[in-house]
N, C-alpha and C positions, 0 to 999 in steps of 0.2 A: 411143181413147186415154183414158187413166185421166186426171181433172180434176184428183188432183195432180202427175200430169207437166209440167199445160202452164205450171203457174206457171215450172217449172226451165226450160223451152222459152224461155220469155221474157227470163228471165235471160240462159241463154246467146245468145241472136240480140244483146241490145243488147250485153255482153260482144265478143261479133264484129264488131257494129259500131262501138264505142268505138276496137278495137284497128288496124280498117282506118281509120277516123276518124285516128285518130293518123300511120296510114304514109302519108297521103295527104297532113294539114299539112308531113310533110318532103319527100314527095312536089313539093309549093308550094315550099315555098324550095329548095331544089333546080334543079329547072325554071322556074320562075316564071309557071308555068302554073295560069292563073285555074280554072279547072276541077277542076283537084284544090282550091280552097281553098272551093270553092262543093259539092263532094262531102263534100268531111270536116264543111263547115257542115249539110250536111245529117243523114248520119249519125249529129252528135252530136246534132242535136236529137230524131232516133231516141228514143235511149237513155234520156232520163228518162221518156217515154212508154213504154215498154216495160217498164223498171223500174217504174215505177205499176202494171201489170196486175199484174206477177208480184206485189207488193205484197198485192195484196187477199188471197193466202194466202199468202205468206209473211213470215218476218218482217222487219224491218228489218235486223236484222242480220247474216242471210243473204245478202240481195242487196246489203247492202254491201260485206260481207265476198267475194263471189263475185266484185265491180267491182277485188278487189285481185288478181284472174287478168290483167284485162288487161294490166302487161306483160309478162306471159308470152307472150301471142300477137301483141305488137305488135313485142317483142323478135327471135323466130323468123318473124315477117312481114315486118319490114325485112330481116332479112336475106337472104328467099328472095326477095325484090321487088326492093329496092335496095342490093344488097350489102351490109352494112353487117356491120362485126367485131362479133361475138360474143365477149368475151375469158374468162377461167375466172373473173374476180371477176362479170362478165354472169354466168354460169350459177350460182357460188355464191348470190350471191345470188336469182336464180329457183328453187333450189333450197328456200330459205329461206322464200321465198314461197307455195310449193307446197305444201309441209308445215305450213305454220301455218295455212293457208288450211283444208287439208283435215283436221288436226285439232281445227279449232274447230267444222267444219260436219260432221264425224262423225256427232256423237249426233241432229244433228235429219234425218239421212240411214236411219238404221238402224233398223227397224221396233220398238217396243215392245215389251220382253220379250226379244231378245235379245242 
């Protein structure tokens, strides 16, 4: 595995776990089960930790810009977990998110030259 993939690798795991991190705190009120609130505690402490590695080569504004995907998969994660409505203003705006996300991190995605 090529050394600049694994910063991207890192990014996305805490991403994954930010967004399961989140379905897990509704997960808590919801049920009122300690466990889910003692999982998502965990998860999130994950994520800056992980964000730090991907860090050392990339840049900040990448992996912050990339933390603006989570709710996209927290959004389509509650829903396939704990039903939760999806409405077309939900998707307009993940839509929004998507696109801006991926037009800003474009040029530092796309090899040199072309």
């Amino acid at each position: 595995m090529s050394a600049a993939v694994l910063p991207w690798i890192y990014t996305g795991i805490a991403i994954c776990l930010g967004s399961i991190g989140h379905i897990l705190l509704k997960l808590n009120a919801v049920t009122s089960k300690r466990i889910y609130m003692l999982l998502a505690i965990m998860f999130f402490i994950s994520v800056p930790a992980l964000s730090f590695m991907a860090l050392r080569d990339l840049t900040i504004a990448q992996v912050y810009l990339c933390t603006a995907l989570i709710p996209i998969i927290t959004t389509f994660g509650a829903w396939l977990v704990i039903k939760e409505v999806i409405t077309k203003h939900h998707l307009i705006g993940l839509v929004f998110i998507t696109v801006g996300t991926f037009l800003y991190l474009y040029p530092s995605l796309t090899p040199v030259g072309v």
